[in-house]
N, C-alpha and C positions, 0 to 999 in steps of 0.2 A: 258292717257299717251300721247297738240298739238304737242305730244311729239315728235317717228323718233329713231337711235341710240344717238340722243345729247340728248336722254332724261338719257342715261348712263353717256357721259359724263358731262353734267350738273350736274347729283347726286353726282359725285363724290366731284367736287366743293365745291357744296351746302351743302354737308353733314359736310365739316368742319366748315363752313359758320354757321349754325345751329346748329353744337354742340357749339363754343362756345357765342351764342347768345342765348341760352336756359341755359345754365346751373344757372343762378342767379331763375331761376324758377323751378328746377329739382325735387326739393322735393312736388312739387305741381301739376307734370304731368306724362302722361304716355312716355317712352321711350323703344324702341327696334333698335337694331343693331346687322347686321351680314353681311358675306361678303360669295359669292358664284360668280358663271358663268351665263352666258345669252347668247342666239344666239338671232340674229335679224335680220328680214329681208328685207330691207328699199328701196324703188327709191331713186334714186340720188335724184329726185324734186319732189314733184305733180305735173302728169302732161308726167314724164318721161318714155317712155317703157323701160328703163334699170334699175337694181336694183344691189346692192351688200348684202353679208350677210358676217355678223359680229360673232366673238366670244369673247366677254370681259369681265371682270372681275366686278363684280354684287356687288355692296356697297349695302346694304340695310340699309334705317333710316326711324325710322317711329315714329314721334315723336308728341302731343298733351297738350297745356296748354290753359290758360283763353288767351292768348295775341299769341301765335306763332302754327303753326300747318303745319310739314312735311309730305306729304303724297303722295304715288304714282308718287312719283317724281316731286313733286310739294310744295314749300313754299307759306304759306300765311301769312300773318302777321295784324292780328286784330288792325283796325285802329280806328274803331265806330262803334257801334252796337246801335239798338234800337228796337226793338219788333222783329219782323221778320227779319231784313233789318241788314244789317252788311257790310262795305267797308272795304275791305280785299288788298294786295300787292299781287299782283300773278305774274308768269314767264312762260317764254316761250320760243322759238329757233329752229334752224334748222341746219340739219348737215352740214360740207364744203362740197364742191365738186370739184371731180378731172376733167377738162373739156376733159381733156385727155385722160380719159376712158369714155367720154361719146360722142358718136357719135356725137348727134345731139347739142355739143358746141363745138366739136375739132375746134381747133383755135381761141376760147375766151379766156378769163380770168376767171382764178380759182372762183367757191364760196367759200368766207368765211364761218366762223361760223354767224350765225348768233343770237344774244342775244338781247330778247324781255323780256321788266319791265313795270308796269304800276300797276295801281288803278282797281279794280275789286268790284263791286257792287253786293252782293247777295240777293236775298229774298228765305226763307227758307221758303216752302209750309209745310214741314214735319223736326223735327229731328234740329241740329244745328251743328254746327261744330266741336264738341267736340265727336259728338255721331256718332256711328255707321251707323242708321239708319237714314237714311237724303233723301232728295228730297228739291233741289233747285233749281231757276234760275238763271244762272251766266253772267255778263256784263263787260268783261273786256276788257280796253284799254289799250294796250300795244305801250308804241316807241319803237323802235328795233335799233340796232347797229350791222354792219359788221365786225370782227374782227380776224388777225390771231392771234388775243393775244401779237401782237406788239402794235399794232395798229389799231383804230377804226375810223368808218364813221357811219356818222349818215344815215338811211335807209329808214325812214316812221314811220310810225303805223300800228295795226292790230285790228280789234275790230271783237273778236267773240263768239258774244252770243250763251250761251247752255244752257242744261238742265243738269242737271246730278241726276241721280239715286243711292245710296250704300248702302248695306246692312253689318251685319256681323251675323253671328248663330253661333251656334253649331251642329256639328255632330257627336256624340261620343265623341273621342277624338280628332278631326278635328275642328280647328275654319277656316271657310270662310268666303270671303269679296270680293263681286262681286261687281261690277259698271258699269254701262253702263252710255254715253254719247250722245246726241245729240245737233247737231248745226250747226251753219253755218257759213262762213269767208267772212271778208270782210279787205280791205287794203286799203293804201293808193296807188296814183300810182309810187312813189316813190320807195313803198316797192316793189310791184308787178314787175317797169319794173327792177331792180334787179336781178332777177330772169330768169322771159321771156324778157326782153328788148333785142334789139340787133342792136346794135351802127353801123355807116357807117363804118369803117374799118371790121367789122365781117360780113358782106354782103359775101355771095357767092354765088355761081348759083343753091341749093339748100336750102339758107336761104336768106332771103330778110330782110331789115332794118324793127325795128320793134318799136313804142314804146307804152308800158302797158297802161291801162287807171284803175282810182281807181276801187273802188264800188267792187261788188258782187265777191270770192274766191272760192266759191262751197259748197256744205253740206258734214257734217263729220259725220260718226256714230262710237261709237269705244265702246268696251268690256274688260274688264282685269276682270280677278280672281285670289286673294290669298289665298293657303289655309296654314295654320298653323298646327303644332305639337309638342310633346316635343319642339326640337332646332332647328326645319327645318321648312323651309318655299319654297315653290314653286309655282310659278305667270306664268301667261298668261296673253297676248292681241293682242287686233286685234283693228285698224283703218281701215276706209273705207272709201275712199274722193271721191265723184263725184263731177267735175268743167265740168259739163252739161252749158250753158250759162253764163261762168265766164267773168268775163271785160276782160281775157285773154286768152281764150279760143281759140283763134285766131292765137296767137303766133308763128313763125315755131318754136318755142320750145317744143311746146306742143305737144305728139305724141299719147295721148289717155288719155280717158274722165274719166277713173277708176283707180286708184290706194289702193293699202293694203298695208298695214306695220301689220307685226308679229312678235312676240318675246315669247321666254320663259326664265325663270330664275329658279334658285334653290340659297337656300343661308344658311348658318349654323348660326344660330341666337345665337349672344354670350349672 
């Protein structure tokens, strides 16, 4: 979930985006939908000692065919496959930020949203995309764009390779579907100084001019679990980002080396 709270609002999006992009395949795939609540609990940035929490309304789509596949808040779209190996469309993004609630930018300019697309390269050690039971490595490049949704700026790129783990069982009458994630981030300095950049007019006597260099983002570890029942469903996760020796690590933006993002959901599956 490179997910954050815009891994909410991107669902909401995307889910109409995907229902009517699947439908010509519908009879030939698995589809679920329902709509519930989520709390979450986000930094402003990686990177940030402040944090807000969120309560929003929880689209859930979880949709699978030979060509398209919604999952965990995430679109892929089957581009080429061949043995193991399969290049896939993936997404990605970061939530705006009010600089105005956050200390260590008062006086900047707002973050936008931020929306990342690109090419993603998998090899499947285990399982395939279709299935439940998977283990693969994932290579995705993403370009990213800054946007209040008026209007957009081009940002960088982000390329960050993982691993990812998922399972699905049964228990009883309980279906679960855990995933764990591992990897690490890298950007361009484009994207980075973005973020931590900090222009000569935003100089003050506790922030000094600053600008980002590309390369190394930090390592991520992240967790979600869905469990399933009759019409309900209710999810957990957790990210973990340490930018220990990041290219920006340096930044007066940066105010500590650890950050987590948490969420839960429940949702009534129609």
């Amino acid at each position: 979930m490179q997910v954050n709270v815009n891994n909410h609002i991107r669902c909401c999006l995307l889910s109409i985006i995907a229902l009517f992009g699947c439908l010509p395949g519908m009879a030939y795939a698995k589809l679920e939908v329902g709509l519930g609540m989520s709390a979450v609990h986000v930094p402003h940035y990686i990177g940030s000692d402040e944090a807000e929490d969120f309560y929003l309304p929880f689209p859930y789509l979880r949709y699978r065919s030979e060509k398209i596949s919604v999952d965990r808040n995430l679109i892929q779209a089957n581009l080429w496959r061949t043995g193991n190996w399969s290049l896939e469309i993936s997404l990605g993004g970061a939530v705006k930020v009010d600089s105005d609630k956050n200390e260590a930018r008062q006086g900047m300019s707002d973050l936008d949203f931020i929306i990342e697309a690109g090419p993603a390269v998998h090899y499947y050690f285990q399982g395939n995309r279709k299935q439940e039971n998977a283990l693969y490595f994932e290579l995705p490049l993403r370009g990213a764009i800054s946007t209040d949704f008026t209007a957009g700026e081009y940002r960088g790129y982000t390329f960050n390779p993982r691993v990812v783990w998922r399972r699905g069982y049964q228990m009883g009458p309980y279906e679960v579907r855990p995933q764990l994630t591992v990897g690490i981030r890298t950007a361009s300095s484009h994207y980075h100084d973005y973020t931590y950049g900090v222009k000569g007019q935003d100089v003050t006597e506790q922030r000094q001019q600053y600008k980002a260099q590309s390369g190394y983002g930090g390592f991520q570890l992240g967790y979600s679990t869905a469990v399933l029942w009759s019409d309900w469903l209710v999810a957990g996760f957790m990210r973990y980002v340490n930018i220990s020796g990041a290219a920006y690590d340096d930044s007066p933006l940066v105010k500590k080396e650890n950050s987590v993002l948490v969420g839960v959901a429940s949702a009534y599956l129609f």
